[in-house]
C-alpha positions as CSV (number, residue, x, y, z in Angstrom):
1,X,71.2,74.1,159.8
2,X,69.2,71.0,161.4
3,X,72.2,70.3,164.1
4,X,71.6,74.2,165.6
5,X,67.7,73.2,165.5
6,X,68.0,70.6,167.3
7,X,70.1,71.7,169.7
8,X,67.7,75.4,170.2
9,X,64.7,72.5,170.6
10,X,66.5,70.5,173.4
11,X,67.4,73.8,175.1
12,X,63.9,75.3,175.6
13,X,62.9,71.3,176.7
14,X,65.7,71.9,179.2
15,X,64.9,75.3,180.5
16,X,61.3,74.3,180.3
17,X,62.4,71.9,182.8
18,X,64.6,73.7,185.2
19,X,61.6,76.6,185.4
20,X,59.2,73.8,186.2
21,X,60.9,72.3,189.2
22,X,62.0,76.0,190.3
23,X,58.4,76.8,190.1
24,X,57.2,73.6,191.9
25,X,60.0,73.8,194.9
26,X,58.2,77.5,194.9
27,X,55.0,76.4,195.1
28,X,55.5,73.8,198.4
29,X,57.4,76.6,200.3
30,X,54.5,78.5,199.9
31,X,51.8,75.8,201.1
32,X,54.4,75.0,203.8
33,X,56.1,72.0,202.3
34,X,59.6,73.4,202.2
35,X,61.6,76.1,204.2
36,X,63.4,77.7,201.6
37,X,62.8,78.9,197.4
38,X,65.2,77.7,195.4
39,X,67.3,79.3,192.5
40,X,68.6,77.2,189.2
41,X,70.8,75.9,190.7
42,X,69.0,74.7,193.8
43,X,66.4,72.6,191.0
44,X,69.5,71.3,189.6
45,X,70.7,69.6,192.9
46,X,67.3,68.6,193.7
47,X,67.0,66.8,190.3
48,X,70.1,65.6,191.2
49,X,68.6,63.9,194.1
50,X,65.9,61.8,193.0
51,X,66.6,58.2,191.5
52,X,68.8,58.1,188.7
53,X,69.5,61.6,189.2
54,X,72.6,61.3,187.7
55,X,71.1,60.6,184.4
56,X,68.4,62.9,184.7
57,X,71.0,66.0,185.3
58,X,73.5,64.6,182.3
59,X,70.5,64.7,179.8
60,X,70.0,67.9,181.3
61,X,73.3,69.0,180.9
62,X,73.4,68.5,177.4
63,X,69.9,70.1,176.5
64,X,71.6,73.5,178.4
65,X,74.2,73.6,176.5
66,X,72.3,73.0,173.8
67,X,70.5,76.3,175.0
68,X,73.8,78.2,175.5
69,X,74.4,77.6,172.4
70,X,71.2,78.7,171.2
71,X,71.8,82.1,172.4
72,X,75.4,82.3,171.1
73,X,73.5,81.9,167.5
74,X,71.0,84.6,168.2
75,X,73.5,86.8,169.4
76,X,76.2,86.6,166.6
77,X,73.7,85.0,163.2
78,X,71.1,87.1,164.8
79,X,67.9,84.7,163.1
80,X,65.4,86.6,165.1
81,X,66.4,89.6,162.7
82,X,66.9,91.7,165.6
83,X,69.1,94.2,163.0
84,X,72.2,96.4,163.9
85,X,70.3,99.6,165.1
86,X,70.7,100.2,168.9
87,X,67.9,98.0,170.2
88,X,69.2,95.2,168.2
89,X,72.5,95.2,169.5
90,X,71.7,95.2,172.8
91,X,69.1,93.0,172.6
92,X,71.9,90.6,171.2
93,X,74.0,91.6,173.6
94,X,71.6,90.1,176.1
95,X,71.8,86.8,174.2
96,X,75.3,86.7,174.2
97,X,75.0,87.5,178.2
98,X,72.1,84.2,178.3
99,X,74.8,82.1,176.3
100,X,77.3,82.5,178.8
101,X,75.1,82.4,181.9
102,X,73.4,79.1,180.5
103,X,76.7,77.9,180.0
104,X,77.5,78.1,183.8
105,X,74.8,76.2,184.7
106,X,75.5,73.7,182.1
107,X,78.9,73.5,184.2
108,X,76.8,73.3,187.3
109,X,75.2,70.6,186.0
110,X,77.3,68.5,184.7
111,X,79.5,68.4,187.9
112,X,76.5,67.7,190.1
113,X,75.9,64.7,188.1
114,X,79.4,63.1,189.1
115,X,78.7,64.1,192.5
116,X,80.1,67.5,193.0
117,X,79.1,69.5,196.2
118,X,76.9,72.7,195.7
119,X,79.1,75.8,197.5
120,X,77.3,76.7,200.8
121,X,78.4,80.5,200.3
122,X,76.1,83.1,198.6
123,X,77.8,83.3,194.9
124,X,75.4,86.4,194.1
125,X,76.8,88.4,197.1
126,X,80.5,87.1,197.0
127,X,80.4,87.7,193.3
128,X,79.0,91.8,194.2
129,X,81.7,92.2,197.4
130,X,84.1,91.6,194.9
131,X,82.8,94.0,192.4
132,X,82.3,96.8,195.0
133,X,86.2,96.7,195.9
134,X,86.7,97.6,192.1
135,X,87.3,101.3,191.0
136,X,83.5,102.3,189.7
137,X,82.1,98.7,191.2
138,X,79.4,100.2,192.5
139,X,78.6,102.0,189.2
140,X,78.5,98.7,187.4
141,X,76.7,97.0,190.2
142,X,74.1,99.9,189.8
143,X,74.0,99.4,186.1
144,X,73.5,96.3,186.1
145,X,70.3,96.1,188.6
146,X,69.5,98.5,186.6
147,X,69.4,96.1,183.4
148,X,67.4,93.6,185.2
149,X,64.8,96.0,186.3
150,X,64.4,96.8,182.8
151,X,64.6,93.5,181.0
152,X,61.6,92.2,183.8
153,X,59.6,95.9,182.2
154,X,60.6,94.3,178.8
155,X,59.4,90.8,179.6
156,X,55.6,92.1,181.2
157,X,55.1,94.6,178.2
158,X,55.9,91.7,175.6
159,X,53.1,89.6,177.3
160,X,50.7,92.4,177.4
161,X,51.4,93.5,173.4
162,X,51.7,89.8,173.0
163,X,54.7,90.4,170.4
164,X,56.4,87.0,172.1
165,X,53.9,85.4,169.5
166,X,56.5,86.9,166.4
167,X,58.3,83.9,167.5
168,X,55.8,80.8,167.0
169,X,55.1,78.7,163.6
170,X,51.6,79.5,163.7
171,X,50.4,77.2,160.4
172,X,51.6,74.3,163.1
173,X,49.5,75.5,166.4
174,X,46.1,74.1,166.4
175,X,43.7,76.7,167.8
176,X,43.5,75.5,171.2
177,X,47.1,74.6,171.5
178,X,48.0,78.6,170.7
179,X,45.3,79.9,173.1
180,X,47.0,77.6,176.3
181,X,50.2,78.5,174.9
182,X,49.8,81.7,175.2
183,X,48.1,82.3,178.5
184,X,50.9,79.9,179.8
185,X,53.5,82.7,178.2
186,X,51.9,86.0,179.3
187,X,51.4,84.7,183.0
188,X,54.9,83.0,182.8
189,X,56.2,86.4,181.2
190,X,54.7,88.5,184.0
191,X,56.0,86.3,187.3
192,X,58.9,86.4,185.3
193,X,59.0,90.1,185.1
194,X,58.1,90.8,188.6
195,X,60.9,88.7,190.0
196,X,64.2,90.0,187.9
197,X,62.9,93.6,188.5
198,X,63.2,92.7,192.6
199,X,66.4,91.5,192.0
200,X,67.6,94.5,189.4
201,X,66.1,96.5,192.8
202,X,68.5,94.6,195.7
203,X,71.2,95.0,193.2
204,X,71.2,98.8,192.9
205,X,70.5,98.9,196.5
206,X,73.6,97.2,196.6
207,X,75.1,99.7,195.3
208,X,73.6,102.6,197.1
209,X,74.5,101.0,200.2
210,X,78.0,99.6,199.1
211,X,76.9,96.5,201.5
212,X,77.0,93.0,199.1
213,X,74.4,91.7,201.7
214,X,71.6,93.6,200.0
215,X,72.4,91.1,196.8
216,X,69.4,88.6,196.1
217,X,69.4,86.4,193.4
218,X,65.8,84.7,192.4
219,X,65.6,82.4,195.3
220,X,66.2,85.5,197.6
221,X,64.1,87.5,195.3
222,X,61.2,84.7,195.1
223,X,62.2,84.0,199.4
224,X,61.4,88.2,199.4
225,X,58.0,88.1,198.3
226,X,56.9,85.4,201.1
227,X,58.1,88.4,203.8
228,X,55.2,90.6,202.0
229,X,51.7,91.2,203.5
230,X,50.2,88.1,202.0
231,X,54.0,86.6,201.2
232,X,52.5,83.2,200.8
233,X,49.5,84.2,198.4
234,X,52.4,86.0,196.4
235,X,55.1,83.3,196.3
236,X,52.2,81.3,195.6
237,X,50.9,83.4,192.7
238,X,55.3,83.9,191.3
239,X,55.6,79.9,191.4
240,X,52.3,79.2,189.0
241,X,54.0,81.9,187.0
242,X,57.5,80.1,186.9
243,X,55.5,76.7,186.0
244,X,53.4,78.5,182.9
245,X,57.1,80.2,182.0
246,X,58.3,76.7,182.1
247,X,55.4,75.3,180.0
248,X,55.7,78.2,177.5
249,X,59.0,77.3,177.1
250,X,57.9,73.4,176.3
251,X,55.6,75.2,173.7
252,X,59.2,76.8,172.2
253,X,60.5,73.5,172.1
254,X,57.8,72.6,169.5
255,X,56.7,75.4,168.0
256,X,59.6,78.1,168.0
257,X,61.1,79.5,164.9
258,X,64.5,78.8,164.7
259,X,67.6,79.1,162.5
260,X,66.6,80.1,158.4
261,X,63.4,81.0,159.8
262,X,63.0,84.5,159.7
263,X,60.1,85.9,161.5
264,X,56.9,86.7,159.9
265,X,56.5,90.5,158.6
């Protein structure tokens, strides 16, 4: 199916993207260039901002949903061959989770683009008050940090085993271009890692504490690490890692397996 292809390709060029700038507005906090981190989002509306920004975030726009739909594939056609045993299903359960979240921002940024105003209100911590008023909210709350703790476990083990490489045509990666490629995933895998694990933390402290104000989503999460004996060496070190993530994910755009293309046994 070239038109599902196409579209996975234009969605790792677009996530590539947005991890880039996040990355970069990371990196000049932490050499003093910037006050604050910023989440998706917050690269979207600084995209945004540049000339023809407008542009810029429609193209964008179209290579997310391009990526939503991407997921929504792997999670129902699984072509990964993920399989129906337990770690399958959840595994493309998480896709069908990345489908819809990729989706909202695909929203996000396609009503930036016409000029839509970002909310000024915390949509992480609204979203968990909400949830915590709910009979067993702060069970879910509590699961669900706990699923990001463990898909940031997930995403440093699959840099240190290196089993993201499943994924790659390798008879179309030059030597050198595999070896970059790789570093760029494993260091982007790791800051990756490190960051959804704080926030899976805040979330079940969230819960623990029944008090929405412990809620950090990755700009909060990234903002978190600066407070930390050498915060700006860290938030430093995280943004590189959101840059090589960013990179990798370029190297997806060219090189990933996609629909009909089983991986490799």
């Amino acid at each position: 199916m070239p038109a599902i292809d196409k579209f996975a390709r234009a969605g790792y060029l677009a996530k590539g993207t947005v991890y880039i700038m996040i990355g970069a507005l990371a990196m000049m906090t932490a050499i003093g260039h910037r006050k604050e981190t910023s989440d998706t989002k917050g690269a979207i509306e600084t995209i945004g901002a540049q000339p023809l920004g407008g542009i810029l975030l429609l193209i964008l726009a179209v290579g997310l949903a391009g990526f939503s739909a991407w997921r929504f594939v792997q999670a129902f056609a699984d072509p990964d061959g993920e399989g129906g045993n337990g770690k399958g299903i959840l595994v493309r359960a998480s896709r069908f989770g990345g489908g819809i979240f990729y989706a909202v921002i695909t929203y996000h940024a396609a009503k930036t683009s016409f000029g839509g105003r970002p909310s000024s209100e915390n949509s992480e911590q609204t979203l968990t008050a909400v949830i915590l008023q709910q009979p067993l909210g702060a069970s879910f709350i509590a699961a669900a940090g706990l699923g990001f703790a463990i898909y940031g476990i997930i995403e440093i083990v699959k840099a240190i085993r290196n089993s993201f490489t499943d994924s790659f045509k390798l008879n179309e990666i030059k030597p050198a271009m595999y070896r970059y490629l790789v570093a760029a995933a494993k260091f982007g895998l790791c800051a990756r890692g490190v960051v959804f694990g704080l926030i899976g933390y805040f979330l079940v402290r969230t819960a623990v504490f029944s008090d929405p104000e412990e809620t950090k989503g990755l700009d909060e999460a990234l903002a978190e690490l600066a407070l930390q004996p050498h915060g700006r060496w860290l938030l430093g070190a995280a943004a590189l890692g959101f840059v090589a993530y960013g990179f990798y994910m370029l190297g997806l755009a060219r090189y990933r397996k996609t629909i009909g293309k089983q991986r490799e046994r």
